[in-house]
Every structure is written in C-alpha cells, then in structure tokens.
N, C-alpha and C positions, 0 to 999 in steps of 0.2 A: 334415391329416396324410394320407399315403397309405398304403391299405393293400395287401395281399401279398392275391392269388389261387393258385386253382390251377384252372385251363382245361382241360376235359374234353371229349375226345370223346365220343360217348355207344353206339354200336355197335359193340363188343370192347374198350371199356374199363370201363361200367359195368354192361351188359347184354352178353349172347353174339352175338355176329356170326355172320351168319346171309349164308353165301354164296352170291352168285347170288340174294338174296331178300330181303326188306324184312320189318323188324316195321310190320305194318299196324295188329295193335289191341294191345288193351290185354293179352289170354289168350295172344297170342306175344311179352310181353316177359316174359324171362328173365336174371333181377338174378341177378349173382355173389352167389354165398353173404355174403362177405367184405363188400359194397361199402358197406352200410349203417355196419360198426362202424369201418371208416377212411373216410369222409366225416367222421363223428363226430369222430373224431380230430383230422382237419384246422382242422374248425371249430374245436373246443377251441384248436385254435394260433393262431387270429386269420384264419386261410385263407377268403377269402369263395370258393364254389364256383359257377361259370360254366362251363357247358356251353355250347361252342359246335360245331354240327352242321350237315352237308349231311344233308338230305333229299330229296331229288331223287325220289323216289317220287312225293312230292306232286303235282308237275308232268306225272309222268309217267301222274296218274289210277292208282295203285298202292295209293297210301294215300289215304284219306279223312281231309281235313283237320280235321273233326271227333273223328275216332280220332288222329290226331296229337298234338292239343290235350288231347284224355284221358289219354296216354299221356304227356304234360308236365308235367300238373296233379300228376298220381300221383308223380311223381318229385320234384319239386317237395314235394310233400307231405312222402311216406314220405321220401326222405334228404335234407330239410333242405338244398334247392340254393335260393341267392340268383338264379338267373336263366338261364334257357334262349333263347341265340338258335338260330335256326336258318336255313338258306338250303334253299329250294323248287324252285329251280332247274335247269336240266341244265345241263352241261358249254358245252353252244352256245348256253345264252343270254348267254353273256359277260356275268355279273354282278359286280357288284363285292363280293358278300356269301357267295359259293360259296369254301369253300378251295380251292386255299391263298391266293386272295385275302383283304385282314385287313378289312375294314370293320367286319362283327361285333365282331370282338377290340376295335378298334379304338371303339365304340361302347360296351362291355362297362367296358372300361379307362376311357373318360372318364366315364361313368355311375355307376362304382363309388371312380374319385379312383383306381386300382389304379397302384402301381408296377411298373413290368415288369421292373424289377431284384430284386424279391423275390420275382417269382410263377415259376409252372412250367405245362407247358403239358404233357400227359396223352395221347398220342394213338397210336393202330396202324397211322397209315400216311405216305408221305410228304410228302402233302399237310399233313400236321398237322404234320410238322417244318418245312416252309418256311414255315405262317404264324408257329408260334411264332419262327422265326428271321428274321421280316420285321419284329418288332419289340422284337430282343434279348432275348425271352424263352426259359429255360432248358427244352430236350424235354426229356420222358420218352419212350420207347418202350416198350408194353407188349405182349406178344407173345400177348396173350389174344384177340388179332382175325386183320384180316386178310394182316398184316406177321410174315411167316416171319424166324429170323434170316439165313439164308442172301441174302434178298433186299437186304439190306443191302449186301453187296458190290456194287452195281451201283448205288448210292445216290450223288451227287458230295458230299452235304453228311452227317454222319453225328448220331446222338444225343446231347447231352449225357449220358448215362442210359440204358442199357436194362434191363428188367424183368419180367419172366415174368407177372407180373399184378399188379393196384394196389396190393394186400395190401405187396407189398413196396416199395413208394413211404416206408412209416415209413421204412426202414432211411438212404435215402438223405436224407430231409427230418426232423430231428429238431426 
C-alpha cells in the first residue's frame, strides 16, 4: 500500500534561514516555535516526514560534516522525521542529487513506497518548486525563508499553495 509524504525543506521552513550564511552547528539551529506541534500533527494524519535538503556548505568546507550529521540526528530525534537526505554539493558539480534536480525525492519515494499523488512538497524557494513539479507532487510555498512574495512574479511555474509559515500547512491539508 502506498503511503502520503510531506517533503521538507529544512532552511526557512523548519528552522530560520539564515541569509548569506549556513547553520554550521548545532547552537545556530533555530526551530520555529510552531514546528514541533505541526510535524505532530502530520504524523498523526499518516504523513511520513522527509526532509530533503542542499547543503552545499559542506563542500564548500563551511560546515563540518560532523556538525551536519549532529544537526540531523537532533531533528531527527526532537520532531520525529522519518528520514533526512541531503545534497553536499555546489551548483558546478553537476549532480544528480542537488535541487531542483529529484534523485533524493526520487530515492525517498521508492524507499518509503510514498505516492506522490498524496504527498506535498514544503519549500521557500524555486528550486523546491520545480523538484516537487518534476514529479507531480503538490508545492507548498512558505514565505518563512528565502522566497519573498513579490519574487513570484518572475517565476514561469507558480505554487500550488502559498503560506506565510508551516503553522498554516493544517488549514490547507486537513
């Protein structure tokens, strides 16, 4: 039987985005108030929670892949996520696992049996819309990061959804 996701970005949608700058450890990650008791929520719906993330610090000797992995673990833990990929990459190494490339998803989905007709894909920028729309799955935009609304205008593909921050994710997924 397949089940419903809901795919998250993890820098201004679960934690604060942090521009021009990377959370490196563990004492600069800063969880939205909210994020804990709608995760909960989801889960309770059947919702298995996959985070899939560029990290690109990694690569770039920014973050310490150690502090990474801590910084996974903790989330992982505290709000009860089923599974963190992430891409280490820059822009130029032409990976197949950096969005909006979908590998990740793509891996996430076959791993979990996930429908992508019942999941939703959580993200603040456009990259996160073209992977969720590379394989039929329903954006969110949440404007808690680093996707202004105004920047939408210049977008050729637009959101299913847009949403001021997670919190309001119930209203539209009941």
């Amino acid at each position: 039987m397949f089940k419903k996701a809901l795919f998250l970005d993890r820098d201004g949608v679960i934690n604060k985005y942090i521009p021009n700058n990377y959370t490196k450890k563990l004492s600069e990650l800063y969880l939205f108030d909210y994020i804990s008791k709608v995760l909960k929520y989801f889960k309770r719906k059947g919702f298995k929670l996959i985070v899939i993330t560029n990290q690109a610090g990694i690569n770039k000797g920014i973050i310490n892949y150690k502090d990474f992995v801590l910084i996974s673990k903790y989330l992982i833990h505290y709000l009860d996520l089923d599974a963190i990929y992430f891409c280490p990459h820059k822009d130029e190494d032409n990976c197949q696992c950096r969005k909006p490339k979908n590998l990740l998803l793509k891996k996430a989905i076959q791993r979990f049996n996930i429908d992508p007709n019942l999941s939703y894909f959580v993200g603040d920028s456009y990259r996160d819309l073209l992977i969720a729309k590379s394989l039929h799955i329903k954006f969110v935009l949440v404007l808690s990061g680093q996707t202004k609304l105004n920047d939408i205008n210049n977008w050729e593909y637009k959101p299913d959804y847009i949403i001021k921050n997670l919190k309001y994710l119930i209203r539209i997924i009941k």
